[in-house]
C-alpha positions in Angstrom: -24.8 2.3 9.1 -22.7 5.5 9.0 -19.6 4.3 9.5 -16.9 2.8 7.1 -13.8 1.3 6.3 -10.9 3.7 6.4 -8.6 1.1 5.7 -8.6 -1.7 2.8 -5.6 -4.1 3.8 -5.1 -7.2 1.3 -5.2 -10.4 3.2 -6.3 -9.2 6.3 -6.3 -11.4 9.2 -9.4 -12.4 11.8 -10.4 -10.1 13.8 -12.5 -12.1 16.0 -10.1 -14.8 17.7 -8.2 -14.2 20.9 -4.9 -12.5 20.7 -2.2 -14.9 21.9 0.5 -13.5 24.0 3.7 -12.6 22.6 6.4 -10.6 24.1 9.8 -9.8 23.0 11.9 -7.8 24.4 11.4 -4.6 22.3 7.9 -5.3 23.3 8.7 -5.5 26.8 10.7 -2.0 26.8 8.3 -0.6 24.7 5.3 -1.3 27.9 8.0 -0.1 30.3 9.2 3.2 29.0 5.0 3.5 28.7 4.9 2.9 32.3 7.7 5.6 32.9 6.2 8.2 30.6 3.8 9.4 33.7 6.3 9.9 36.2 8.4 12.0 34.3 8.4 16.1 33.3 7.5 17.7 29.8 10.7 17.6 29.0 11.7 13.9 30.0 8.7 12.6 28.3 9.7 13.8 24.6 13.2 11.8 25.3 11.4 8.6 26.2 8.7 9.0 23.3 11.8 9.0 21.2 13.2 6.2 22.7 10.1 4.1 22.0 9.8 5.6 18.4 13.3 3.6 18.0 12.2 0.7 19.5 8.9 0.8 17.2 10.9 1.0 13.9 12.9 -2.2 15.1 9.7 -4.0 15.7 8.0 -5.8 13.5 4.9 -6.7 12.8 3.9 -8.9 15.8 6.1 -7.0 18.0 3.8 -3.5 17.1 0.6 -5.7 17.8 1.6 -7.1 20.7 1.7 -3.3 22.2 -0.3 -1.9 20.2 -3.9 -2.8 22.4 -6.7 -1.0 23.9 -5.1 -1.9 27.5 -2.4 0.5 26.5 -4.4 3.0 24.4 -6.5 3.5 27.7 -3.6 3.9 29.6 -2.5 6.6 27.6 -6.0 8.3 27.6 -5.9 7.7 31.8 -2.5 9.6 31.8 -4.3 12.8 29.3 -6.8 12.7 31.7 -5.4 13.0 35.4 -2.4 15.3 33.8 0.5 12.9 33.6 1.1 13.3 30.1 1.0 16.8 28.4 -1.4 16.4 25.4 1.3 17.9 23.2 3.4 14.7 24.0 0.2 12.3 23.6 0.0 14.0 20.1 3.6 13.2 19.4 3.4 9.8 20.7 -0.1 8.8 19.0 1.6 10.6 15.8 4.5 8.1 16.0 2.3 4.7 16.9 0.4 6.0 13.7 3.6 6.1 11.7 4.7 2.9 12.0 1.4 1.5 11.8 0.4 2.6 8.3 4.1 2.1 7.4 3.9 -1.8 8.8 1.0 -2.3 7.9 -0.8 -3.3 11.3 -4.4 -4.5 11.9 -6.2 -1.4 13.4 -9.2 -2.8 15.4 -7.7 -2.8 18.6 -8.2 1.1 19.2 -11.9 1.1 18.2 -12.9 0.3 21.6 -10.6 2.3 23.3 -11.7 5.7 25.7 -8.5 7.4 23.6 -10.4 6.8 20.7 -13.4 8.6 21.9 -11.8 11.3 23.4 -9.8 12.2 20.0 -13.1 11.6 18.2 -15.0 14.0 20.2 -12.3 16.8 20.5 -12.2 16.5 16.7 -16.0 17.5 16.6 -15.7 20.0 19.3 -12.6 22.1 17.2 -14.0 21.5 14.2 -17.5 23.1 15.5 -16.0 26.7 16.7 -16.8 29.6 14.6 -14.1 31.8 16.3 -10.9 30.5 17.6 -10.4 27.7 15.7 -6.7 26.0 16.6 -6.3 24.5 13.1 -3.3 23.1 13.5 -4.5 21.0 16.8 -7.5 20.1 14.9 -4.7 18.3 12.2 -3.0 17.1 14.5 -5.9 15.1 16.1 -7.4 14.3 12.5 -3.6 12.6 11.9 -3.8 10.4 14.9 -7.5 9.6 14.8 -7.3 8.5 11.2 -3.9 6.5 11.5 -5.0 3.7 13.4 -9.0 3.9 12.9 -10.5 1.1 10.9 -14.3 2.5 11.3 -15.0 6.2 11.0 -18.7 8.4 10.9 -19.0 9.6 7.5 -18.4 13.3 10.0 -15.7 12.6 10.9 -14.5 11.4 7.5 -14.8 14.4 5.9 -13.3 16.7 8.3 -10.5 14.9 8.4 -9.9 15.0 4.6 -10.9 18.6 4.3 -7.9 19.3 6.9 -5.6 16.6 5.4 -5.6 18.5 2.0 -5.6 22.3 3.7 -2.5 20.7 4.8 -0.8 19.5 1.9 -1.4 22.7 -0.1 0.8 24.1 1.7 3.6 25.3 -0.9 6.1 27.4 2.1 9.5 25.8 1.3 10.7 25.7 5.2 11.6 22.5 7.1 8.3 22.8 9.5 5.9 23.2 6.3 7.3 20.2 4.7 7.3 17.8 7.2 3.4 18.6 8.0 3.0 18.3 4.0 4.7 14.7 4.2 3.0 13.9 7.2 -0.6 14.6 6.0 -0.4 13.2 2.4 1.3 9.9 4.3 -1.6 9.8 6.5 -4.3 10.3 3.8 -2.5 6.9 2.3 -4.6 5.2 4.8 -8.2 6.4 4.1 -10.2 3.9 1.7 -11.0 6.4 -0.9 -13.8 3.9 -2.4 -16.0 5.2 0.6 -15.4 9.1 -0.4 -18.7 10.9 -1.2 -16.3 14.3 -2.1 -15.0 14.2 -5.7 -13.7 17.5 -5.2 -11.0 15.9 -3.2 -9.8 13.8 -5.8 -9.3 17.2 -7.9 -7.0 18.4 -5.5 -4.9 15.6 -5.2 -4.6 15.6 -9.1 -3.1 19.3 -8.2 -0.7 18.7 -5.5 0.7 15.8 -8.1 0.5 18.4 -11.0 2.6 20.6 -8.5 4.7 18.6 -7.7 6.0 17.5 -11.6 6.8 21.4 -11.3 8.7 21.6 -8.7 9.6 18.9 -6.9 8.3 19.9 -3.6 7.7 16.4 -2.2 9.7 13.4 -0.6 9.8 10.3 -1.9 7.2 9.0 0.8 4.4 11.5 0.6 4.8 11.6 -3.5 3.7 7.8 -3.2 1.4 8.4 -0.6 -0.5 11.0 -2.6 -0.5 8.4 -5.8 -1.7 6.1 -3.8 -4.6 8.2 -2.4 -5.6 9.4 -6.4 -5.0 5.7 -7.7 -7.9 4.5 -4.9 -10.0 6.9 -6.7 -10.4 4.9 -9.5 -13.6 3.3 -7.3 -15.2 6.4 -7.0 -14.6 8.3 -10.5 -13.9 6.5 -14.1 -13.0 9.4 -15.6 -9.7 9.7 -13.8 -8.1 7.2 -16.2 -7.3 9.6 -18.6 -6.2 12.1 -16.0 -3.9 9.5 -14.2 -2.5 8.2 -17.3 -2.4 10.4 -20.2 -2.2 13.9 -18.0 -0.2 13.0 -15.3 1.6 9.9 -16.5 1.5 7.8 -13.6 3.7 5.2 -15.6 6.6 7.2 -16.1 6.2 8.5 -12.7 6.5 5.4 -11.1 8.9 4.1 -13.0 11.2 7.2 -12.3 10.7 6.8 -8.8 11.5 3.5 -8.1 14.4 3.2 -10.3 15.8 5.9 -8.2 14.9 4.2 -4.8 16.5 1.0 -5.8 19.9 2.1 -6.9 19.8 3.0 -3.0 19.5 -0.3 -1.5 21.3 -2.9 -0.8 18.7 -5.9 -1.7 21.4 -8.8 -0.8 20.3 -7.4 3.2 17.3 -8.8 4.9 15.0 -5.7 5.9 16.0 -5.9 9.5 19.9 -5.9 8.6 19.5 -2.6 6.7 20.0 1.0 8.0 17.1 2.9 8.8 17.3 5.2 5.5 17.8 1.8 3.7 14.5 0.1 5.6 12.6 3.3 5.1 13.1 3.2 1.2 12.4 -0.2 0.6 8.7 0.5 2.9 8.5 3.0 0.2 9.2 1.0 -2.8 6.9 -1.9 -0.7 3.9 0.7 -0.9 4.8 1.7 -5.0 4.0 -2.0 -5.5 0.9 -2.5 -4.1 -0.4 1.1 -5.5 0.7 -0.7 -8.6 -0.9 -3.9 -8.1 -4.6 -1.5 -7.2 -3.7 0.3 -10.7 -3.4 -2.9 -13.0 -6.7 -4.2 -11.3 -8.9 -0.8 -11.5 -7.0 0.9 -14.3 -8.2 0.1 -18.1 -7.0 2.4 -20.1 -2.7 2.2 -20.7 -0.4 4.3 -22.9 3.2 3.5 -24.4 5.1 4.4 -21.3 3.8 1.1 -19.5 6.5 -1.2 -21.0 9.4 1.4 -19.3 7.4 0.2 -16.0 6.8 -3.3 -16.7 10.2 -3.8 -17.0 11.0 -2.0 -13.6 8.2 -4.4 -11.8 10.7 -7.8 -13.6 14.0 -5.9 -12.2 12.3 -5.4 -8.9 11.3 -8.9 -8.7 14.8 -10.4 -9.8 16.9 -8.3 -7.4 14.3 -8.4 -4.3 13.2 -12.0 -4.4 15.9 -13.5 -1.8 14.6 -10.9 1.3 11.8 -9.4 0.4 8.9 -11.7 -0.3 5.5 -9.7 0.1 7.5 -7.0 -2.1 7.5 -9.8 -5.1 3.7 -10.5 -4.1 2.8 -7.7 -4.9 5.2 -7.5 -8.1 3.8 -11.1 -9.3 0.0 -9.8 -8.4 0.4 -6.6 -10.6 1.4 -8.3 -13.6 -1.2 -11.1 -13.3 -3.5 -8.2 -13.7 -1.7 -6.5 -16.6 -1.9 -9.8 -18.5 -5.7 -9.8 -18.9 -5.7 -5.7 -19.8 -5.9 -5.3 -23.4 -4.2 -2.4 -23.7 -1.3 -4.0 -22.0 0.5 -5.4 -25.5 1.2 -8.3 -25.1 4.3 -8.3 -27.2 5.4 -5.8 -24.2 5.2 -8.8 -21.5 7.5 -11.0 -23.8 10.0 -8.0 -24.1 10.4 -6.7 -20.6 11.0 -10.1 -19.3 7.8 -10.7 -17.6 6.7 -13.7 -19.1 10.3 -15.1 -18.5 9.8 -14.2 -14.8 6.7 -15.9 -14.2 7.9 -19.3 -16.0 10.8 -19.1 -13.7 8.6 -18.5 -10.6 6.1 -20.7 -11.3 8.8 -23.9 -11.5 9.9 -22.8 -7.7 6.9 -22.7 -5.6 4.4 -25.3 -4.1 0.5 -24.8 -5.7 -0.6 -23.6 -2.3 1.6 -20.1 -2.5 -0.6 -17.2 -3.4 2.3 -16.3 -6.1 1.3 -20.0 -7.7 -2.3 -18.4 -8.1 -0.9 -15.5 -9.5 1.3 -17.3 -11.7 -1.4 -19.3 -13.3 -4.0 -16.1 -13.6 -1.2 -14.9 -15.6 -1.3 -17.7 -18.1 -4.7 -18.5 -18.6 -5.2 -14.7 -19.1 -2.5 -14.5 -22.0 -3.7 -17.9 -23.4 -7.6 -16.4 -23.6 -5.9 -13.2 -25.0 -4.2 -14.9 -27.7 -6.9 -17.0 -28.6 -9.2 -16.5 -32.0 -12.1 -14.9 -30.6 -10.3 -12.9 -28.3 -11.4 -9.0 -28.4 -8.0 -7.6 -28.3 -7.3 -5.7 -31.9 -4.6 -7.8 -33.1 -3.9 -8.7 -36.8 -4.3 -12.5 -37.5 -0.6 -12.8 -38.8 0.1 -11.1 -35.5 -1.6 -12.7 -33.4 0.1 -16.0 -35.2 3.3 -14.6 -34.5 3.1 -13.8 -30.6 1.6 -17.4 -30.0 4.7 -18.7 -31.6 7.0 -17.1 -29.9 5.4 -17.9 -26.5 4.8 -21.5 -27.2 8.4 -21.3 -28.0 9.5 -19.9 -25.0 7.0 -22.2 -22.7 8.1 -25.2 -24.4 11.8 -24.1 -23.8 11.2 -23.8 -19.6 9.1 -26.9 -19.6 6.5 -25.1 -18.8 3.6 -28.0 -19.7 5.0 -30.8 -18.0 5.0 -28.4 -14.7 1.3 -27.8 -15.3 0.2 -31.1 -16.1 1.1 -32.3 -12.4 -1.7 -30.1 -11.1 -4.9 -31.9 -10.5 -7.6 -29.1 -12.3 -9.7 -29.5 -9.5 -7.5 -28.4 -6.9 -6.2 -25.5 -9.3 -9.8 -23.9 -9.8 -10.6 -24.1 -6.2 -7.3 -21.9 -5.5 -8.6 -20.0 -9.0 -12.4 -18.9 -8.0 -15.0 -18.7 -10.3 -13.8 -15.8 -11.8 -11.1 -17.7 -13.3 -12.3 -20.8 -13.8 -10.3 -23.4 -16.0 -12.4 -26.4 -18.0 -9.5 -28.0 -19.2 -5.5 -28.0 -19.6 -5.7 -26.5 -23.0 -6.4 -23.0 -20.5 -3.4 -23.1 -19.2 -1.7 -23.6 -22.7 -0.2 -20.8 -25.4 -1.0 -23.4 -28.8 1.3 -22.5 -31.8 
């Protein structure tokens, strides 16, 4: 089948069951001011897209799905086609719905089936076809709104789009204009599943718009993580990038750097939708740091000295974020799980930084049926198997004597055992998979 996966969204939902109906009232001014859109002038039409690009960054995530739905994709392809919306607003409007979808997160079936979704695919094709008289910057434009909120794509269409994405984001002019469509195509590239990439060459160019950007500091906050993201994701394709990623570019000390400097700008005692809009839009972007982070510890296996800097960022993150924002500490806990079974990750760093003190603490507040309670427990049986005699991590026996002192200590200290030993093994290996799977108690156990 030539088609695949542009997105690869953790915990994705069903696809298949009917969508119940849900309308709030964002949702319901949001189908209105759609309704409006084709009785109105050029002019009058860029006001109300604004207006709904407010309402869509107050939504959340059922409130975008609820109107985000082929019925209203088709309605905006019947208003392209009879003339009642200029295509340079459909453009701005698709490019907004596309925003806030990759930034929310939403499921993107809906506009598979819809006629908007052929006509952007076809237009696409038709641009990208003309030997003379090429309008480049429409054929980005319809790449950007195409790819946002696709979930299948022709391996075609794939390609073109990336090859324009990048053309884009090479773009080293320093005016306002140039920038934005340099944040905009990196943010968008976010969204494409690099693991289905035949290209390497793409992944070269990434590495230098990042070497670039350590230069000069060209890029926001947003499309710097959106363009880690994208080169991270390439682990699936290309091995050799470990070196690259961590010894040449230094992702560690990157994102350490970066989020330290986007959480001395929020206010983490305010639930996300109590924050400004600056506020909400840095903690999406500290959000999207953690779950590149999360892909990194997972595909990555190769780790230098800087990771303990960034360790200890993922355990401050986690203690001032855990009251509001809970799929940010997911994604915190789920990283770290992961770093516990790398051997590179010392594990003398994990004891330091405080991360073995956060996941005693988190473990003794949640139910067994929390993801975060798998998480927890990957994370102990993965240091306990470290730390055991026949492990193949090169630690010194007098070492290796010390570490499992000090974190039998420190277990023993948070009642750590008696917590465990009120999980029935059956039901803990069932939440586990086989790729974890615990024989006995003594797995779950540091042993001085």
């Amino acid at each position: 089948m030539d088609e695949v996966s542009v997105v690869n969204n953790v915990g994705e939902k069903d696809c298949d069951g009917e969508e119940e109906e849900f309308k709030t009232e964002l949702a319901e001014k949001f189908t209105k001011l759609l309704d409006e859109l084709e009785d109105c002038d050029g002019n009058e039409q860029k006001q109300i897209i604004d207006e709904m690009n407010g309402l869509m960054d107050k939504m959340d995530e059922e409130e975008l799905r609820s109107v985000f739905t082929i019925e209203n994709f088709d309605k905006i392809d019947e208003m392209i086609e009879e003339s009642k919306l200029t295509f340079k607003n459909a453009i701005l409007l698709m490019k907004r719905i596309g925003y806030w979808n990759e930034l929310k997160d939403i499921l993107r079936y809906p506009f598979e089936n819809s006629l908007l979704s052929k006509r952007f695919e076809n237009m696409i094709l038709e641009e990208d076809e003309k030997k003379e008289e090429k309008d480049e910057k429409l054929l980005i434009d319809l790449c950007e709104c195409y790819i946002f909120i696709s979930y299948f794509i022709s391996w075609k269409l794939l390609s073109i789009c990336i090859h324009n994405f990048l053309k884009a984001a090479s773009n080293k002019e320093e005016n306002e204009e140039a920038k934005e469509e340099v944040e905009m195509a990196l943010f968008v590239l976010r969204s494409v599943n690099v693991s289905y990439i035949k290209n390497e060459s793409y992944l070269n160019e990434i590495k230098e718009i990042i070497k670039y950007h350590q230069e000069h500091r060209n890029l926001t906050q947003l499309a710097y993580q959106s363009v880690w993201k994208f080169l991270i994701h390439g682990l699936f394709l290309k091995r050799s990038l470990e070196e690259v990623i961590v010894n040449e570019l230094h992702f560690s000390r990157e994102a350490k750097s970066e989020m330290e400097a986007l959480i001395k700008c929020i206010d983490w005692r305010k639930k996300e939708e109590e924050m400004s809009r600056e506020e909400a839009k840095e903690a999406n972007i500290v959000k999207g740091w953690t779950r590149t982070l999360t892909f990194f510890f997972n595909l990555c296996q190769l780790f230098n000295e800087e990771i303990f800097d960034l360790i200890e960022t993922i355990v401050r993150v986690i203690r001032i974020a855990k009251d509001n924002f809970g799929d940010v500490i997911s994604w915190c806990i789920c990283s770290l799980k992961y770093a516990a079974g790398r051997k590179h990750v010392i594990i003398e760093d994990l004891l330091k930084s405080g991360a073995v003190d956060i996941f005693l603490e988190e473990i003794q507040q949640i139910a067994i049926e929390d993801s975060n309670a798998c998480y927890c427990l990957e994370f102990f049986v993965a240091l306990s198997r470290r730390l055991k005699r026949n492990t193949n991590d090169e630690i010194d026996e007098a070492k290796r004597k010390e570490l499992k002192r000090k974190m039998f200590e420190k277990m023993e200290e948070e009642g750590y055992e008696d917590y465990i030993l009120k999980f029935q093994l059956s039901n803990v290996n069932e939440m586990l998979g086989d790729d974890n799977l615990v024989t006995t108690y003594e797995d779950f156990f540091v042993r001085a």
